[in-house]
Each structure stands twice: as structure tokens, then as C-alpha cells.
N, C-alpha and C positions, 0 to 999 in steps of 0.2 A: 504493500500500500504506500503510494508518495506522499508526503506529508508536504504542506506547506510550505514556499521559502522563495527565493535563497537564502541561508543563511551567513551572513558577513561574519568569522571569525576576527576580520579586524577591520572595525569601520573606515582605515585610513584608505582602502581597496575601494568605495563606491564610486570615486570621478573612474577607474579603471573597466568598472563594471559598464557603467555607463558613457564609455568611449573616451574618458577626456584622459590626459596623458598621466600616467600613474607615478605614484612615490613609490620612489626606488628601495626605500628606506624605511620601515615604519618608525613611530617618533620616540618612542622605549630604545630602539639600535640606534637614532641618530645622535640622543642625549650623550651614549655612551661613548659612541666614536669620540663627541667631539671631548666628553670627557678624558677617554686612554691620550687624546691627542696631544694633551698640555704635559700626562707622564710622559707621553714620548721624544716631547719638545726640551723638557728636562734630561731626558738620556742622550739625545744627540748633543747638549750642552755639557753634557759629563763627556762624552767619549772624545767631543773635541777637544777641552780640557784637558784629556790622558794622553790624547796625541802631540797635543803641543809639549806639555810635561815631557812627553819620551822625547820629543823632538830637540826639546833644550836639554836634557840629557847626553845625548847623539851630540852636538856640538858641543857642551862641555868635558865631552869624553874626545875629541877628535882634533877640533878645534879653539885653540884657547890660550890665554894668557894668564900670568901672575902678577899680582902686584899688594903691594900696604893698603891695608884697610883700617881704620877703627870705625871702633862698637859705640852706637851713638843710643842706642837703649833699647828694652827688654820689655818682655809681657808676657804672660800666660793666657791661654785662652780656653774656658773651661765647657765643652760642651761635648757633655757624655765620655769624658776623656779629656789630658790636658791638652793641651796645644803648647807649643812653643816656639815664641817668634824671637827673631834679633834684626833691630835698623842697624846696619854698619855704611860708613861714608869709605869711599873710595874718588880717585881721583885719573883720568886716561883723558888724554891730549887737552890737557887743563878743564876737561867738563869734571865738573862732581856730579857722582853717581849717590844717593843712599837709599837706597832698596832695603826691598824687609826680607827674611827670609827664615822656614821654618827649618827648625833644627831640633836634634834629639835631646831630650833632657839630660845627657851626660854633658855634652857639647854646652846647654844652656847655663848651667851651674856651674861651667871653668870658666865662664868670661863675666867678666866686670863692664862695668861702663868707662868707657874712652880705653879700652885697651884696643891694641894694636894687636892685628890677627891679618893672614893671608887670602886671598883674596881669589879665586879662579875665576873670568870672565872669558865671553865667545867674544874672539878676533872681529868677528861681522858684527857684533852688534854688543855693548857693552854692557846695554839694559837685561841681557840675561848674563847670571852671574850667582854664585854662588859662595859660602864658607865653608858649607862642609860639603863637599865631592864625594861621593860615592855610598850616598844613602840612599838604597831603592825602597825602603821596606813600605814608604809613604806611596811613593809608584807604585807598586805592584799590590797594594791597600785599594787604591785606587782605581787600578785594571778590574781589580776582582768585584770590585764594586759595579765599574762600568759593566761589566758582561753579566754579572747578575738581575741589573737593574733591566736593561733592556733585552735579555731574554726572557723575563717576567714579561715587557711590557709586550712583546713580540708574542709571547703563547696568549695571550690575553688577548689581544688585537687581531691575531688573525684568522679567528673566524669570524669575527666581527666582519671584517674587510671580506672576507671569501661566500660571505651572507649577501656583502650588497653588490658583490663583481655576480653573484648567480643573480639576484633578481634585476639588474640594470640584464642581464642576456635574457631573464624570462621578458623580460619587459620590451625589448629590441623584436627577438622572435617568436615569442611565445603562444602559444595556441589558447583559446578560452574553452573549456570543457565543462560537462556538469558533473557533476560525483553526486555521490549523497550519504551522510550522515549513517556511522556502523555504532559510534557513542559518544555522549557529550555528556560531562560533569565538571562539575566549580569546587573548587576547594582554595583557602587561603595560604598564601604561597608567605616565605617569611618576612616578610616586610608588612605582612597583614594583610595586602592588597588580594580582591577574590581576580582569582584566574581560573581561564576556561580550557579543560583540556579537550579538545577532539580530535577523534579518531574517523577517518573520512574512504572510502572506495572511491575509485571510479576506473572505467575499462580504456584502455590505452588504445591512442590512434592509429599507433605503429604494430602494434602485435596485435590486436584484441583480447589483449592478457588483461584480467584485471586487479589492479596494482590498489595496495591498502596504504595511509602515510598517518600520520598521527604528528599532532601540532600544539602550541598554547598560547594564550595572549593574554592578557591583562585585561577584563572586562570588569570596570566597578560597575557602570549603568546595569549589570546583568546578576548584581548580589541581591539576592531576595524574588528574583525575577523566575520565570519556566524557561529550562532550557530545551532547545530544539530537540525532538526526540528524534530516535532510529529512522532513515528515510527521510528525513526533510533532506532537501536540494542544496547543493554549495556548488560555489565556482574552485575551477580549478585553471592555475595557469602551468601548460605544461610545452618543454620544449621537445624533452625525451623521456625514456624511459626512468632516466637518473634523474632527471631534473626535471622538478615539477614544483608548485605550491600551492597550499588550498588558498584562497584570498578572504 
């Protein structure tokens, strides 16, 4: 028996239904994209960080000069761990240099202020420059930081992205079919919001196999409401066998 409908699993699909040009995106995946986007924009600003770090690393290891420095003053910096800085002045083709630079707590504790300590700068450019040469342990803090952060943001992100590259192709080629309703129930999901899970049929264009897909969407309009029973009608947008979506 056909039951009434169609029914819209996600009202953002009715200009689709009714020919006008569809969102690609419903507004739950597009929040979030642009959400992971600002983590993301933060890990491309860590990695470039790391790189340039290595970079002036690579020159202070290859390329470089010595000269007299003094220590013009000291700080700790306390967040989640200490930090430890030193301003030292230096001087190359009469410019004065005095850069800050972090250093380890042993290194922190032997210098005084206005003491006089050595000095490694890059030949090409004098604004990078260092006291203590050959501490990686901050770099490679760092690396392991960078690869973590944005391999998080990368699992996280990419099916987000591989969600809206399949519906921008359902959306280009996509076929409009009918299916119809196998079960639909609501239950609240943990943020307390009621969501609708359904489970949908419909027979395929290319084989006449008929292929079963099961879906969910965030319906609050629909808490306390009847939902569609078995048989009511749904759109389906399908391009192949693998790629389809009920709307």
C-alpha cells in the first residue's frame, strides 16, 4: 500500500525537488566545514612556522657567522610549562641586532644580565640568529605537534569534504528517482536535538536491483510530530549504483 508523500528527510532539498538549483551542502555540514576551517587555518600556520624554524636551523647549521653579544634581559614565560627567553644585543656592519631568543633552563640560569656570551648569526640575513646552537628538542616539540594537529584536522575534515565533492557530482549528474520508506524513527541524539533516522528502498536505473540506504538529519519541527510510516514516497538522487542520496 503507498502511503502518502514525499517525504523531505531534509527540508534544505525542496528548491531541488522543485527544479530550482540545489544546496550542495546541507546547513549542519556547512557550519562545520566552515568550523574545521579556522582548525585548519591554525595548522597551516603551525607547519609554516616549523618550516621556517627548520629553515633557520639549515642556515644556522651551514651558513653563518660568530660574533660578541651581551644579555640585555631575561623572562620566564609560564604557560602549562616554563618558557625561557633571553634579549641579547649584538652588533654586524654597525647595525645593532637585539633579538629575543628561547633557550633551555640550564643555559637560562648561567647568564646574568649584560654579560657577554657568543653569538651564531646567518651570513644572508643577521635577523636570524641565535645563543644556543644546536637545541632541537623545541623543533622536533614542534614537528610532532604540527603532524598531530593537522592529521586530526585532516581525519576530521575529510569526509566532511568527500560529502560535499559526492553531492556537488549528484547535483551536476544526478538522476531524481522515487524510493519509498522501509522505517523511520526519532530518537535524541546527544546534544538533545531529536533526529530522524531513515531507512529508504528504491530499484536502481542501471541494474533493476533494488538497492536499500539508511540516513539521518536533525528534525526538531518533527519532535512530538507522526512520522512517515513504511511506504510513504521519498526522492532519491542517484548517479550510480554507489552513489546515491535520499533528499
Amino acid at each position: 500500500m503507498q502511503h502518502p508523500g514525499p517525504f523531505l528527510l531534509d527540508p534544505d532539498h525542496e528548491g531541488l525537488v522543485k527544479g530550482a538549483r540545489p544546496r550542495l551542502l546541507p546547513r549542519q555540514q556547512g557550519c562545520l566545514l566552515l568550523f574545521l576551517s579556522l582548525f585548519g587555518l591554525a595548522g597551516l600556520c603551525t607547519a609554516a612556522a616549523t618550516v621556517r624554524q627548520w629553515a633557520e636551523f639549515v642556515i644556522l647549521s651551514t651558513s653563518y657567522a660568530e660574533t660578541e653579544g651581551q644579555v640585555r634581559g631575561r623572562r620566564i614565560e609560564s604557560d602549562e610549562g616554563a618558557t625561557y627567553y633571553v634579549t641579547y644585543r649584538f652588533v654586524v656592519d654597525d647595525r645593532v641586532y637585539t633579538p629575543e631568543d628561547s633557550v633551555s633552563k640550564k643555559t637560562y640560569l648561567s647568564l646574568e644580565d649584560d654579560q657577554y656570551l657568543i653569538v651564531r648569526y646567518a651570513q644572508s640575513d643577521p635577523n636570524i640568529s641565535t645563543i644556543e646552537y644546536g637545541r632541537v628538542g623545541g623543533l622536533l616539540a614542534l614537528t610532532g605537534f604540527c603532524l598531530f594537529w593537522n592529521g586530526i584536522v585532516f581525519a576530521v575534515t575529510r569526509p566532511v569534504v568527500l560529502e560535499l565533492l559526492k553531492k556537488r557530482k549528484l547535483a551536476q549528474k544526478g538522476q531524481r528517482l522515487e524510493g519509498e520508506i522501509i522505517r523511520c524513527s526519532g530518537y535524541k541524539d546527544s546534544d538533545g536535538d531529536f533526529t530522524v533516522a531513515l531507512r529508504y528502498g528504491f530499484r536502481s536505473p542501471q541494474t533493476g536491483m533494488r538497492i536499500e540506504g539508511k540516513d539521518t538529519q536533525i528534525r526538531k519541527d518533527l519532535k512530538g510530530e507522526p512520522l512517515p510510516p513504511p511506504g510513504t514516497a521519498v526522492h532519491i538522487l542517484h548517479l550510480d549504483d554507489e552513489t546515491y542520496m535520499v533528499l
